[in-house]
ZADO-1210 file (C-alpha; in nm, 4 decimals, padded with zeros to 6 digits):
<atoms>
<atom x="00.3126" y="01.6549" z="00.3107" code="UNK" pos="1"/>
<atom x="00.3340" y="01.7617" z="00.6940" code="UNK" pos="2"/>
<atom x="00.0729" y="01.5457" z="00.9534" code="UNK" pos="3"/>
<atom x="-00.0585" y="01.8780" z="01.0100" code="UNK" pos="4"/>
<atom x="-00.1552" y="01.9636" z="00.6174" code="UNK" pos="5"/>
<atom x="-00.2639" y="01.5977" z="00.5646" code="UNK" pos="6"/>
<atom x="-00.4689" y="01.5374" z="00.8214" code="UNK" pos="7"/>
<atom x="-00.6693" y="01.9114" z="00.7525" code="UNK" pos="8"/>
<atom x="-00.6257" y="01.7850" z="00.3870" code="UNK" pos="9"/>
<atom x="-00.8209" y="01.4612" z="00.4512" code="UNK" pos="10"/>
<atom x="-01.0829" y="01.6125" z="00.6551" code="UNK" pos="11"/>
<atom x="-01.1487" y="01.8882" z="00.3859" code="UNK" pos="12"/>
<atom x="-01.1928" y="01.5960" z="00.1339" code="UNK" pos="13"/>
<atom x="-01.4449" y="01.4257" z="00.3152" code="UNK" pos="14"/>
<atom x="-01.6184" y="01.7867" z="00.3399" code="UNK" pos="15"/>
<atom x="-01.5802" y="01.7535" z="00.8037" code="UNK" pos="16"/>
<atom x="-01.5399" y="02.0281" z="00.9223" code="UNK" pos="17"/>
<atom x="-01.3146" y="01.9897" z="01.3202" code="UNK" pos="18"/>
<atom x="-01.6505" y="01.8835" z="01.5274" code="UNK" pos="19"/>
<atom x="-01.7016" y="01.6194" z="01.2920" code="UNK" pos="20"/>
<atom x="-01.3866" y="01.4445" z="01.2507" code="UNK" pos="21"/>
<atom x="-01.3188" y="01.4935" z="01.6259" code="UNK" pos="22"/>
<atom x="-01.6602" y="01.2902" z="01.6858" code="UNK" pos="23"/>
<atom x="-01.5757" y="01.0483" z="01.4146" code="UNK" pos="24"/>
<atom x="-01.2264" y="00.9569" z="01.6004" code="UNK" pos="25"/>
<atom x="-01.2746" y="01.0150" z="01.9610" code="UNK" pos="26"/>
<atom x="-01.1419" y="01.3131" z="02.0638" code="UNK" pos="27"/>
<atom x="-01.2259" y="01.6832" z="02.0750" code="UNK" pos="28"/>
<atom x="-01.2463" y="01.9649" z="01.8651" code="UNK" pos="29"/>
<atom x="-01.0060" y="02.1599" z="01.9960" code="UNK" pos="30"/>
<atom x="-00.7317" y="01.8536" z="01.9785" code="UNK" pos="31"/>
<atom x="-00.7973" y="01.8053" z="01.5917" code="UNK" pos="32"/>
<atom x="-00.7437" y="02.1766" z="01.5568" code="UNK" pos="33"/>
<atom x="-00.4127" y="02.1847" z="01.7636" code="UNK" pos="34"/>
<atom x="-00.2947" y="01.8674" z="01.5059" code="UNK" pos="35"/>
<atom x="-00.4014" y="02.0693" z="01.1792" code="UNK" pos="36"/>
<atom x="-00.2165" y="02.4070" z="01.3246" code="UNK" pos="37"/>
<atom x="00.1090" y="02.1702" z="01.3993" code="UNK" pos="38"/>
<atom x="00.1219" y="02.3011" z="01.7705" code="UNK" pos="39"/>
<atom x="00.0873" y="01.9665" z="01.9283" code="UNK" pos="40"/>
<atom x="00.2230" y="01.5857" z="01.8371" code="UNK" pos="41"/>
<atom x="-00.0821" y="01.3725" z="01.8380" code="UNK" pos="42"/>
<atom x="00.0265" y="01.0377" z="02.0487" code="UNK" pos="43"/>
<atom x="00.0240" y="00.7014" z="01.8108" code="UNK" pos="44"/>
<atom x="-00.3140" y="00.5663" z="01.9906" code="UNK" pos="45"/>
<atom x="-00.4877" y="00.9845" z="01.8152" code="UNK" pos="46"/>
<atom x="-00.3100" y="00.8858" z="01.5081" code="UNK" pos="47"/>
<atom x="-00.4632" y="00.5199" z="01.4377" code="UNK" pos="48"/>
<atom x="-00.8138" y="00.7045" z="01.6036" code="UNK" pos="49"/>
<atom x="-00.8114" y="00.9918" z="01.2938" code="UNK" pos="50"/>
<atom x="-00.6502" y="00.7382" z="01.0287" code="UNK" pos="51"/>
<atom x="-00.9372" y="00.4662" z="01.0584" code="UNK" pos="52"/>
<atom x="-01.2003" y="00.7922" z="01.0555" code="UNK" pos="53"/>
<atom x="-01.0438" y="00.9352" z="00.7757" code="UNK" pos="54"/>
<atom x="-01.0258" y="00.6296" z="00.5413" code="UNK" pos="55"/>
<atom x="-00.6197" y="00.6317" z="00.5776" code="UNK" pos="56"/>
<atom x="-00.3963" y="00.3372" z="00.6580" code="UNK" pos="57"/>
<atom x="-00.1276" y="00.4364" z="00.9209" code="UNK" pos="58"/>
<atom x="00.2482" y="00.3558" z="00.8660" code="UNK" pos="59"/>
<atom x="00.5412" y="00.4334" z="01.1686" code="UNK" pos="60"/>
<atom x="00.8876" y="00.4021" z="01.0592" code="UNK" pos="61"/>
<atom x="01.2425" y="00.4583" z="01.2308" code="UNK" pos="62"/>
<atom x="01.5015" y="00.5372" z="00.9977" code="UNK" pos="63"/>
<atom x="01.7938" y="00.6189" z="01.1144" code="UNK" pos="64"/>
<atom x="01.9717" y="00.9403" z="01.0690" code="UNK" pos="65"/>
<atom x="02.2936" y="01.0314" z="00.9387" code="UNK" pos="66"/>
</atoms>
């Protein structure tokens, strides 16, 4: 699943709406609804932030590509 689908995903299944996951991580409204469209990147410090809120551990990888 996309960042974008699991993070909207997450929220959902807590029953948050935006406002309340924003609060819950630090950030604003319209931020957490510019990650669930997919329009903007979130930076690693916003990931850990809406992982810890949403109950989720947070793993980075490089892989490389062929």
């Amino acid at each position: 699943m996309r960042l974008d689908g699991l993070v909207a995903a997450l929220g959902a299944a807590r029953g948050w709406t935006q406002a309340q996951l924003a609060e819950a991580a630090g950030t604003t409204q319209a931020q957490v609804s510019r990650i669930e469209q997919g329009t903007v990147t979130p930076t690693l410090p916003i990931l850990g932030r809406l992982a810890a809120a949403l109950g989720a551990r947070l793993d980075v990888a490089l892989t490389p590509v062929e």
